[in-house]
Phi, psi and omega in degrees: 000140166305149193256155199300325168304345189258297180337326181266341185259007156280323127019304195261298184317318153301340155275349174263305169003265208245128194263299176250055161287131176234180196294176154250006143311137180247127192207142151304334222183158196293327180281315174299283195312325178286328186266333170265345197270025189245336160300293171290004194279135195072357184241146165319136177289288162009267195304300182330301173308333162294305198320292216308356189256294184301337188271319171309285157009272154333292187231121138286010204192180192271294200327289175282001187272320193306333182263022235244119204266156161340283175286018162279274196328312193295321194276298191301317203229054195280001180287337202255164200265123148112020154337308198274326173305294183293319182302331184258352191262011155296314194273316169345299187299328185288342188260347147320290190316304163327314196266310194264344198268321223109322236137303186233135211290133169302148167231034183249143208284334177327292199305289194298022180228022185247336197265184193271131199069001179244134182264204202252000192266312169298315180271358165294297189308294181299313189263008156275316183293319164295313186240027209007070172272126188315077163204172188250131193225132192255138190247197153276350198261301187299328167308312185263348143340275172330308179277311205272328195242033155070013196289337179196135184243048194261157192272013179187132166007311243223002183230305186300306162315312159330322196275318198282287182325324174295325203292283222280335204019353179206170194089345233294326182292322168312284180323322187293301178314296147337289191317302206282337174270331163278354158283007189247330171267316177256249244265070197280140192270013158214123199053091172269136157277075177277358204264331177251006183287152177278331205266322202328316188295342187250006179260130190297317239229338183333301189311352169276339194233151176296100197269000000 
């Protein structure tokens, strides 16, 4: 495991990576963001970012996604995996937001984690990205990140953030976002770029891959 000296100087390295990292979702507003980052789960932001201009288009807004029929939302986003499953927990959520909110989208993870289709990873994701709120949200890029430069050995998402929020305390919304982007250009989950990682001297794992 990192040692509290590796811990601060991953740390330090991963925000000067990315200084200002934010999402690679492309969204206006607090309803585009919850809609796109419940789009990404298992899916490429990339491929999201295509669905989402004909799916905003459609429903600007929680108003009209609550009235929104089924087989339309399942057809606008049928490239992304696991569409029929997401079309309906889209339209759910938005008729929730109508009936419990007002309207208007929550911005507590209690609140955002009631609603349909949304964990604790999607509502993290959303109010650090939104509201730069301290906290950490685990992906698959941060997960294996996290575990590879020894930051955690926990066996599920929900431990592992457990692990990273105690380590880092603070930055957090930045680091996830670091994270989730150096796992996605360096530390890749197949053919890692070690040979160019910043990182490479302080990573638990090198020794599995050709360096």
């Amino acid at each position: 495991m990192a040692t509290k000296a590796e811990i601060l100087a991953i740390k330090e390295i991963l925000l000067g990576l990315y200084p200002d990292g934010i999402t690679e979702l492309n969204y206006a507003n607090i309803y585009e963001l919850l809609v796109a980052v419940m789009l990404s789960a298992q899916c490429t932001d990339k491929r999201v970012n295509i669905i989402t201009p004909k799916l905003f288009q459609r429903y600007p807004n929680i108003k009209s996604l609550a009235k929104a029929k089924i087989e339309d939302v399942r057809h606008l986003i049928n490239s992304c995996s696991f569409f029929n499953n997401k079309a309906q927990n889209l339209i759910k959520m938005a008729q929730q937001v109508e009936q419990q909110f007002g309207g208007n989208i929550p911005l507590t993870q209690k609140e955002l984690i009631t609603l349909a289709g949304v964990g604790q990873k999607t509502a993290n994701v959303v109010m650090l990205e939104y509201t730069g709120a301290n906290l950490m949200a685990v992906d698959t890029h941060v997960f294996r990140v996290a575990h590879r430069l020894g930051l955690s050995k926990a066996t599920n998402p929900t431990k592992t953030e457990k692990d990273l929020t105690k380590k880092f305390k603070t930055d957090l919304n930045r680091l996830h976002q670091a994270m989730v982007l150096f796992g996605r250009y360096y530390c890749k989950a197949l053919n890692p770029k070690c040979n160019e990682c910043p990182l490479a001297n302080l990573c638990k794992s090198k020794k599995r891959f050709k360096v």
